[in-house]
Structure formats: C-alpha cells, structure tokens
N, C-alpha and C positions, 0 to 999 in steps of 0.2 A: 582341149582334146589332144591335138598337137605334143604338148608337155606333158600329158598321161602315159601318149604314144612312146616317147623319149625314154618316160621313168621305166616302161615296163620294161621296153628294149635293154637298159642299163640293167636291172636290176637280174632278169634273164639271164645275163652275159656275166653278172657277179656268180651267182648261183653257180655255173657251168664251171666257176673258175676254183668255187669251195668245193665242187663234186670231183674237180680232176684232183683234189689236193689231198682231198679221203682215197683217191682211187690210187694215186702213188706216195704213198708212205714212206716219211725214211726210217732209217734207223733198221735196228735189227729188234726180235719180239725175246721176250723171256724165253728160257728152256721149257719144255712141255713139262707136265707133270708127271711120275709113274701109274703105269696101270693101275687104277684104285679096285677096291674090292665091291661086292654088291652094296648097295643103300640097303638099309637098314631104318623100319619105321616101327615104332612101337603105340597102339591106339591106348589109351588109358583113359577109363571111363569111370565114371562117379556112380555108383551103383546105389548111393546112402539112400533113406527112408524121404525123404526128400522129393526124389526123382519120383515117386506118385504124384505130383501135383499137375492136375490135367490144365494147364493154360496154354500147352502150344497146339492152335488148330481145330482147338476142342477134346484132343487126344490128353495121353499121357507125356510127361518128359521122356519116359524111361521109353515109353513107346517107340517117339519120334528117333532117339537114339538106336534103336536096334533097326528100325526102317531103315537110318539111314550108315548104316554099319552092313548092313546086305547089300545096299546100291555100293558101295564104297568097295566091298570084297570083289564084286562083280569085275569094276572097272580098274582095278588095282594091275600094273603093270608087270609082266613077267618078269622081269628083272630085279623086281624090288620084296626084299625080304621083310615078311611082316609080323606082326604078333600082335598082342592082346594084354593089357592088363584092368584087375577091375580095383576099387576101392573101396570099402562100405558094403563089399556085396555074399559078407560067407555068415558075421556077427550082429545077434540080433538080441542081445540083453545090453544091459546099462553101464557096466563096466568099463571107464574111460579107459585103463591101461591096456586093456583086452582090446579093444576096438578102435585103439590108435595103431596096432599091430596088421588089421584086416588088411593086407592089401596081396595080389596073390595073380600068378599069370595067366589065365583064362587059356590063353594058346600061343604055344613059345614062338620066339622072331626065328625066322626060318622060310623056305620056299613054302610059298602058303598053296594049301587044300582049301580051296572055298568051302566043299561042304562040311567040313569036320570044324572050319570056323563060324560057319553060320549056324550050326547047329550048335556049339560051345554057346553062340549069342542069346540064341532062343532059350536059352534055361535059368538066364538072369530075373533077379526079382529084387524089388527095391526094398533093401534094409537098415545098415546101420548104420555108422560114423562116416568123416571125412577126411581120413587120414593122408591130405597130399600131399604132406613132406616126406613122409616113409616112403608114401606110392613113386615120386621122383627118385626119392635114394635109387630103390629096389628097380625103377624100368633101366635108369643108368647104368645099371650092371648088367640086365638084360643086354644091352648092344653095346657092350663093352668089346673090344677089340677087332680090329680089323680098322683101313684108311677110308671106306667109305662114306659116303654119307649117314650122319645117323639124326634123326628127328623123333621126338615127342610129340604126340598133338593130346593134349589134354581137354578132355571134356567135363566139365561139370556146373550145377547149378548153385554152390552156395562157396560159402568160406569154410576153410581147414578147422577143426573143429580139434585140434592135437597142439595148441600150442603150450610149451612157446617153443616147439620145434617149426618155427617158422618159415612155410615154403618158400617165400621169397630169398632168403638167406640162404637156404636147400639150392634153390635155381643158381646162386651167387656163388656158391661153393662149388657148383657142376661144371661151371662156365671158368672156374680160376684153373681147373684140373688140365684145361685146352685140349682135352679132347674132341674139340669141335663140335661137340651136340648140341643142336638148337632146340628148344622148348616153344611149341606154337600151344595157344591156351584159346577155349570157346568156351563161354558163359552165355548159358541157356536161364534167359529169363532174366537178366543180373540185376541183383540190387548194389548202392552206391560201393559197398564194402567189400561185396566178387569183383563186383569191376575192376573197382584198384588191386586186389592181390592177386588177379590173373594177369590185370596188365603186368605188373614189377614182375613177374616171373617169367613172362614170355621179354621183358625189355633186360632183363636180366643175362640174357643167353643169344640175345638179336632176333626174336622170334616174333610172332604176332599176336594177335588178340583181335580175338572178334566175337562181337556180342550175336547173339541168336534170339531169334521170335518164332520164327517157322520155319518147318520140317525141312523144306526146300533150302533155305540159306545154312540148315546144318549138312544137309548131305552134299550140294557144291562144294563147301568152305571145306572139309574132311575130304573130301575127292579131292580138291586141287590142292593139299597141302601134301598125300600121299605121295600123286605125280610130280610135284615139284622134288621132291626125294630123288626123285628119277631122275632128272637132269645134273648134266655134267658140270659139277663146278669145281673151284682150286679148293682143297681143302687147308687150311690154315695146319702149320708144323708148330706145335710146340715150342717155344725157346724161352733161356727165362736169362734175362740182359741182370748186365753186374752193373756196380757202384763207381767203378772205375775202369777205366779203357782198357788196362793192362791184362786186366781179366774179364774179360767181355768174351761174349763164343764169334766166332769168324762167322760169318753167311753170306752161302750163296744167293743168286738170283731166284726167289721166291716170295709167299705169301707167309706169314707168320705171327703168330696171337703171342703176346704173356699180358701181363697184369701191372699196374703202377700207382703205388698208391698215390694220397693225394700232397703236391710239391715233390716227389722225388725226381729224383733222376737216371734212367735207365742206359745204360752203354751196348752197342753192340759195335762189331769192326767186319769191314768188306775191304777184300782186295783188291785194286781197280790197276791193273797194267797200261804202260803207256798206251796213246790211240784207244782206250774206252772211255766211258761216260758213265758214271752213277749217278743212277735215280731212285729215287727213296722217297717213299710218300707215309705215312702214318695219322691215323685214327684214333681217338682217345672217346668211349662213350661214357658216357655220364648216366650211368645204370642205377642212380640213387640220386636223393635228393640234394640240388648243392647251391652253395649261396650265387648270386649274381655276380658277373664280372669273373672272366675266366681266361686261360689263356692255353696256346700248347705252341711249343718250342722247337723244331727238330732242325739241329747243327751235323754239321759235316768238319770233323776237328781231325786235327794231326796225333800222332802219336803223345807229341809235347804237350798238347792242349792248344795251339794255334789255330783259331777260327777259317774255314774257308771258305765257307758260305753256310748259309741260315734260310730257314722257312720258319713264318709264322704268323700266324692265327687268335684272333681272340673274339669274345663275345659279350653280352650282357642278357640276361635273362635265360627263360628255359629254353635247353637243348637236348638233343638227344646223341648226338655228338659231334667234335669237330676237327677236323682233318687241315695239314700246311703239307710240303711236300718240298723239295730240292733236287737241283742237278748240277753234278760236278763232273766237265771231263778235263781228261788230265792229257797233256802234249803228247803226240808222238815222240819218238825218241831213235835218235840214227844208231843207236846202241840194239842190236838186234836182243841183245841177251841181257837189256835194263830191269832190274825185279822193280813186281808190284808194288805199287805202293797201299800202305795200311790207312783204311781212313775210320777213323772212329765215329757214327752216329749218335747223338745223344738224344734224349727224348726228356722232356721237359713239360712238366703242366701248371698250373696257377688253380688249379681247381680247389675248393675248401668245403667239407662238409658242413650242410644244414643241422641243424643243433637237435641233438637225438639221431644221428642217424650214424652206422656205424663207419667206421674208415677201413675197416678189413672184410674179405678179401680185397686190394689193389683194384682198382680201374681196369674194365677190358682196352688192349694195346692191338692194335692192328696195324704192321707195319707191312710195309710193300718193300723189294730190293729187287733191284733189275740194274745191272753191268752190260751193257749194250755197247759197238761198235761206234765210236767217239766222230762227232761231225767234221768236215775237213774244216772249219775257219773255229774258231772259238766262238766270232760274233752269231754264228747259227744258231747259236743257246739262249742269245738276246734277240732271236729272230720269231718267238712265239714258238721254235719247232720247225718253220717250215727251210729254214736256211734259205737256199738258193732260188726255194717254190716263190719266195717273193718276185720275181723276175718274171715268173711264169704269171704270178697275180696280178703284178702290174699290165702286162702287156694285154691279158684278157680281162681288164677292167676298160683297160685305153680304148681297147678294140669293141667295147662294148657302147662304150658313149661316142662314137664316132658314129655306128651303125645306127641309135638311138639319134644322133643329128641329120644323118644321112635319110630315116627312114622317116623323121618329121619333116622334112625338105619334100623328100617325094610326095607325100601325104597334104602337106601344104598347094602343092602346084597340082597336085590331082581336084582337090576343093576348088583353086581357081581356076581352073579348065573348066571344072561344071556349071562352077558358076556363072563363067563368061559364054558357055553356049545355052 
C-alpha cells in the first residue's frame, strides 16, 4: 500500500513537471497565415437510376439523400459558401457518350438560400449514368479560385460508369494542381468495387470515405464534413521544387504541397541568418498502390552539396504515408551585418510502383519550414526541445520522489500508531 502511495506521489509530481513544460514553451511559432477567403463546399450527388433502390431504412436511397440534404442546409454555417452539383440526374436514354456528359450545378457555390436550395433538392428524380469523373472535373472548377478552404463531399451508390475516364486518376490530377481541394466520398449501400473507387479518390486528395447503411449516419457524416470546411486551418502554397539546388524556389516559414515522383529528388532553399534555427518536417503519401519496403529522405545540404544534417524514415508494408523531419541552427555571429546562410532541402523517397499501376502524376509532398529564434547552447537541439526545461524536469522529479518517500514515512507510522493503540 505504502509503494502505491510512493508511486502515485512520483508519478503526480512527473505529470506536473510535463504540464509546466507545455505551459512554457521555447522557441518562437511560425508567422500567422494571411486573412484566407470564405470556405467553399460543393455537395455532389449521384442522382443515377440506381438511387431507386429502397434498402436504406425501408425508404429510398434517393430518399435518404434529399432527407438528409435538408437537415445538412439547415445546419450549415454562415460563413461557409455552398452549392450543389448532381450526376445521372437531367439523361434518361441509353446513349453512353450523352450520359457520360450529365453532370450539371443544381445550385451554384455562393452565400447559400436554404430555401431556394432545398427546393432545387425536392425536384430531383432518379435517372441515368454515373458520370464521376466529369462530375469531379466540372465541381473543381465550381470552387476554383479564392485561398480558402475548399471540399468535395461526394455521394453516391455505385461505380463510375464513364470509363476509362477514370475518377480516381480525375482525384489524382486535382490534387497534383495543389490547389488544396480535398475530396471526402460516402458510399451508400457499397458494394466491394464502390468501396474501393471512392476510397482511391477520397485517399487521393487526403480525404475520407465513409460507407453508409442509414439515414442517420448519412446526414451526421454530410453535416460534420460541411462544418469541418469551417474551421480554420493552414492552407498548403503551391511550390513545385527543382532537380538541383541552384534552381530550387527560396521559402519562407510556411506550409507547402507539390508532387514527387517515385525515386526522385526534389530541392527547395531557406535562408537561415545567424542565431536561427531551421525546421523542416516533410510527408510523402503513398496515394497508389506500391511495393513493400519504402523509404523517405529529407537532408539539409550546403550550396556545394555538403551534408549537414539528415532525417529519415522508412517502412515495410501498407501505408498511407510517411513523414522524418530535421533541425538545423546556425551560430550567432559578433558580425552584426553576417548574411544568411542558403541551406538547400532535399526530399528523397525509395517508393516503387506496384505492377499496373501508374507513376504520374508524382506523390503528394507535404513539406513544413519554419526559421525560428536559434536556442542559446547548440546542445538544446540534443536536448529533446526542452533545452535548459531539463533543470526544471529534473528538480520536479527529485522533489517528487522525495514527497512520495516522505509521504510513505508518514503513512507508515500513522498504521503503526493504530496499530499499537
């Protein structure tokens, strides 16, 4: 009892010591981002002949979809600009070229009128084809320009029916553009072969997938994918890294996507002035199918090609993808007026295509840069981060197993008091 007493004491006194070390942070934080523009969310719906099949709830599909397209209007946040696209839902003859064409905006992305959108909904009727690769083109352009958020939530019950304009390679190509758009996909009812082509499309873009059975699990999953639009996040910049350092784009302290095919090598350069510190983390996903055993690379090299430090990572088996990271700071310097130094990032991957599967467009690239106020000892860097907080760690560990021996002491001789009257 005694030694529970001790452990809890310690462990109390650890805790206290991890909570002052979140509470005082060193370093400095990245630069904020600019004022972004409204989120932008476009609904696209599968309207094909299909959507009559009453299995969810006893109702219809097409049903459950406009139910829960009302509830979703309703709760939809001011701030966030919405619209409407259908698929399958204006052609209703046999003609594949004709009905690989259907796909069409029901109600444009804009400050949304619930009733003029719900009434748009109520006129829907289940028809033709399943044109999702057009239907992806054509919403991509819908929320085409402006830095805000912009999301896809794709609904439907079957597979694309328009190949071999292939939506997943449609999602692949949207995502190589780095305009940031994510594709979230729901497969109502799915069989084995929806499932997989809504997963690849939403794993395509970093998006979700979520299978549907009932009315209820459609209309949350469509509600919280709306409001998630709403929240404030970094949006990734564009960049697209060179082959060699010389010509590499310079970058600031930010968030930023391009593309890598697979074995190449990507350059980018930050300029790090005496007394900073560069950190650089990068993400490489594996948005296609690829053989075992994998690796990703990210060096921090001189002008010359001189190594100065290295991050890296590797795996075996399926992933979805995987991230090293580095930090470099560079010495103060009694030269008030020493220029920056250029450090070249390189990005590097070991990844190899499964057999049939395509190599283009390049790998999504997710790289982090952040030039922060450089720690005062070098050894801070090998310190885990917390530099000089170890001091602090130690002393509030010390002082925790002492209270912990101190407070089994008391506890002991309060037992034999009792005992002995």
């Amino acid at each position: 009892m005694i030694t529970r007493q001790r452990l809890a004491a310690g462990v109390c006194a650890l805790l206290a010591a991890l909570t002052a070390g979140i509470a005082f942070p060193t370093g400095a934080v990245a630069d904020e981002t600019a004022e972004q523009a409204a989120p932008k969310v476009e609904l696209v719906l599968d309207v094909s002949g299909s959507m009559r099949a009453r299995d969810i709830d006893g109702g219809s599909r097409m049903s459950a979809a406009k139910q829960a397209f009302n509830e979703v209007l309703d709760a939809t946040p001011e701030e966030v600009q919405l619209g409407i696209r259908t698929l399958g839902a204006n052609y209703r003859g046999n003609d594949r070229k004709t009905g690989c064409k259907d796909t069409a905006q029901l109600y444009p992305v804009g400050t949304l009128n619930r009733t003029e959108a719900k009434t748009a909904v109520a006129t829907l009727t289940p028809t033709g084809w399943t044109p999702i690769g057009p239907a992806l083109l054509k919403a991509a352009g819908d929320l085409d320009g402006g830095n805000g958020t912009r999301r896809i939530v794709l609904i439907s019950d079957g597979e694309d029916t328009c190949q071999p304009l292939d939506p997943c390679e449609v999602a692949r190509e949207i995502a190589a553009k780095g305009i940031g758009l994510t594709i979230d996909t729901l497969g109502l009812v799915p069989d084995a072969k929806t499932r997989d082509q809504l997963s690849c499309i939403a794993d395509a873009t970093g998006g979700t997938y979520t299978s549907v059975q009932h009315k209820e699990e459609l209309t949350d999953r469509v509600g919280q994918l709306v409001k998630r639009a709403a929240d404030p996040v970094a949006t990734p910049v564009a960049v697209e890294g060179a082959t060699a350092c010389t010509s590499a784009p310079t970058l600031k302290s930010g968030l930023y996507t391009d593309r890598e095919e697979f074995g190449q090598h990507r350059y980018y350069r930050v300029d790090v002035k005496p007394g900073q510190e560069l950190r650089a983390s990068v993400s490489v996903a594996a948005d296609r199918e690829v053989n075992p055993d994998y690796g990703v690379l990210l060096r921090a090299v001189t002008v010359h090609g001189r190594e100065i430090v290295r991050g890296e990572a590797a795996g075996n088996g399926r992933t979805d993808v995987i991230s090293t990271g580095l930090r470099y700071p560079k010495a103060k310097s009694d030269d008030e007026n020493a220029p920056a130094e250029t450090v070249c990032l390189q990005v590097s991957n070991s990844f190899s295509a499964a057999s049939g599967v395509k190599t283009t467009p390049g790998m999504p690239v997710e790289l982090t840069v952040d030039v922060v106020d450089g720690p005062d000892q070098a050894s801070d860097v090998a310190s885990f981060g917390l530099g000089r907080g170890w001091w602090l760690l130690g002393a509030l560990v010390l002082t925790g197993f002492l209270a912990g021996v101190l407070w089994g002491w008391v506890s002991r001789l309060r037992i034999a008091v009792w005992r002995t009257n």
